[in-house]
C-alpha positions as CSV (number, residue, x, y, z in Angstrom):
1,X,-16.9,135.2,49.3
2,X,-18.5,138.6,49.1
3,X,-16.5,140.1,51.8
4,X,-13.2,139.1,49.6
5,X,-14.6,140.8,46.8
6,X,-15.5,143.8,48.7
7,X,-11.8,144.1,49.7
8,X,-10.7,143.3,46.3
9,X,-12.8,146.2,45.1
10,X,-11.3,148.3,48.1
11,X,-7.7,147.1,47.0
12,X,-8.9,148.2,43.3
13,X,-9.7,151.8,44.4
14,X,-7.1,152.5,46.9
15,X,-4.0,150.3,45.5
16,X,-4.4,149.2,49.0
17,X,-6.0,146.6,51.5
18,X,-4.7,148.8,54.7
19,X,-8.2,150.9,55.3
20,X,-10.3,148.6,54.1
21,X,-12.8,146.9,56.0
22,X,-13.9,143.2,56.9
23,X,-16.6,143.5,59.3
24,X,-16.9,139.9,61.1
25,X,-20.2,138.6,60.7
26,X,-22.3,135.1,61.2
27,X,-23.2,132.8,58.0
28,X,-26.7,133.1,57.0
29,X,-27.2,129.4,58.4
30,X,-24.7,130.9,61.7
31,X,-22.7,128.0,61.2
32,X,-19.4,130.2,60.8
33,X,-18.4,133.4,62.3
34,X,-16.2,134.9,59.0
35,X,-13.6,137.8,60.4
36,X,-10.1,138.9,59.0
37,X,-7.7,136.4,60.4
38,X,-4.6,138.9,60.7
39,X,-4.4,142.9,59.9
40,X,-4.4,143.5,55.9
41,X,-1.3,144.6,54.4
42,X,-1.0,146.8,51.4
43,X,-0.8,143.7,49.3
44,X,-1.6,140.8,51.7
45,X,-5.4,139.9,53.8
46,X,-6.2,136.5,55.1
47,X,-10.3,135.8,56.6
48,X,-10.8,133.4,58.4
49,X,-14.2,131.1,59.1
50,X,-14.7,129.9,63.1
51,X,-17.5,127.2,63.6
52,X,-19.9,127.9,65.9
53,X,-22.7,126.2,67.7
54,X,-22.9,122.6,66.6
55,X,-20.4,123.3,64.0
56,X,-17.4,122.8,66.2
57,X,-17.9,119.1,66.5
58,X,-16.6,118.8,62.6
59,X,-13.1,118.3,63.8
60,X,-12.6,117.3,59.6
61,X,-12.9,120.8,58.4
62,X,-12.5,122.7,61.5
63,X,-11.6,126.7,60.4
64,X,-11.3,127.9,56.9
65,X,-9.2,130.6,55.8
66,X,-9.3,132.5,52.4
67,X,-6.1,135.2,51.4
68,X,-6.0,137.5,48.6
69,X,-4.2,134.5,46.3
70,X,-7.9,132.8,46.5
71,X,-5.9,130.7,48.8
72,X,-8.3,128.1,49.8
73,X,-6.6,126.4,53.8
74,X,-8.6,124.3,56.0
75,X,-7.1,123.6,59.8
76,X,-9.1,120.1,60.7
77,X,-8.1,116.9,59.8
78,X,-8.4,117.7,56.1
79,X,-6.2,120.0,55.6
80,X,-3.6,118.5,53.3
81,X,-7.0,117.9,51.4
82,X,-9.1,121.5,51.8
83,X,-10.8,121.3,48.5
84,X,-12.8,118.3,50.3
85,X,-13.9,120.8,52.7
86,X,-14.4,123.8,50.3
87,X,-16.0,121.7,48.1
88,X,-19.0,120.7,49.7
């Protein structure tokens, strides 16, 4: 996602993720609310993906979270399978 790669490029600058910012903000369809999941780390972030509106109903996908690793998690009934969700 672009606001991974802005942090990436943050990380790149600053041999850091602490300072860096992930502003939450809506998909352009405002399917998905995207915000950092948990405070960065010097080596570690995690965003995370809420449905919204209508959204919520998919109980198969439910949220999606993204970490520095490209890390690709799912927590709906999917997610022993998140590339299913991810994929699409």
């Amino acid at each position: 996602t672009q606001t991974a790669q802005n942090l990436e490029r943050c990380f790149t600058r600053t041999n850091t993720y602490v300072g860096c910012v992930a502003l939450p903000f809506m998909t352009p369809d405002n399917n998905y609310q995207v915000s950092e999941l948990a405070a960065a780390t010097a080596t570690t972030f995690s965003l995370q993906a809420v449905p919204q509106g209508a959204q919520v109903q998919d109980t198969r996908c439910a949220n999606f979270a993204l970490n520095q690793a490209n890390l690709r998690t799912v927590t709906g009934t999917l997610s022993a399978t998140p590339q299913q969700c991810w994929g699409r």
